[in-house]
C-alpha positions in Angstrom: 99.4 89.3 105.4 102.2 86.9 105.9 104.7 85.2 105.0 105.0 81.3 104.9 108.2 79.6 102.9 106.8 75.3 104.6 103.8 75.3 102.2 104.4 71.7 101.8 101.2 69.8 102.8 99.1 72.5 103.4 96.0 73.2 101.8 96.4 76.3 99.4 93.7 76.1 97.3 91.5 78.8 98.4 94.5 81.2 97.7 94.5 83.3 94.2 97.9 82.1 92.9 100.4 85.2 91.4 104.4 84.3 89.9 106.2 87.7 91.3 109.7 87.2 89.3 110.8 83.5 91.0 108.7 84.2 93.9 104.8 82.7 94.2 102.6 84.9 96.1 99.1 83.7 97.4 96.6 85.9 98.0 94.1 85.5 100.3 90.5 86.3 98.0 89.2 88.5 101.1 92.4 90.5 100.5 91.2 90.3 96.6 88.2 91.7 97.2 89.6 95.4 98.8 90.2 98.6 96.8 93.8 98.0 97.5 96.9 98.4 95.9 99.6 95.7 96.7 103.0 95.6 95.6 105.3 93.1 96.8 109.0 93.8 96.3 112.5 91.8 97.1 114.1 93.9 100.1 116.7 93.1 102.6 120.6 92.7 102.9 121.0 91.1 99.0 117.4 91.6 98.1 117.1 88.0 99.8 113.7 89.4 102.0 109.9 90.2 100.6 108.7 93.9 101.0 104.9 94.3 100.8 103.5 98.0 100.8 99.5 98.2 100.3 97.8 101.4 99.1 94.5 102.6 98.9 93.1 102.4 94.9 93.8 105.8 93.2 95.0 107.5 95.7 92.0 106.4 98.3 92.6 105.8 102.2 93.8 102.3 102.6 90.8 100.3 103.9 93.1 98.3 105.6 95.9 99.1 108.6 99.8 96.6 108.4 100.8 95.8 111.9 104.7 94.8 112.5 
């Protein structure tokens, strides 16, 4: 997962589009296709950043480890 604000002339097609409050989020549909949980958040000094946290489904081990 990443985050990307120079979309301009690149090809996002393939992406699964989702409006988030003002915010567009593409999803990649590999990421789709996990029992996972995502929930994308505004964080940071002024709620100016984007928090992600990604759970397993229903409680279920995420399938799935962040790096930072």
């Amino acid at each position: 997962m990443s985050v990307d604000t120079r979309a301009t002339g690149r090809r996002l097609d393939t992406y699964h589009r989702t409006q988030v409050g003002d915010i567009v989020v593409l999803i990649d549909h590999d990421l789709a296709r996990l029992p996972v949980e995502v929930t994308v958040m505004k964080s940071g000094l002024l709620s100016r950043g984007i928090g992600v946290h990604v759970d397993g489904v229903d409680g279920a081990p995420c399938p799935i480890n962040l790096v930072r």
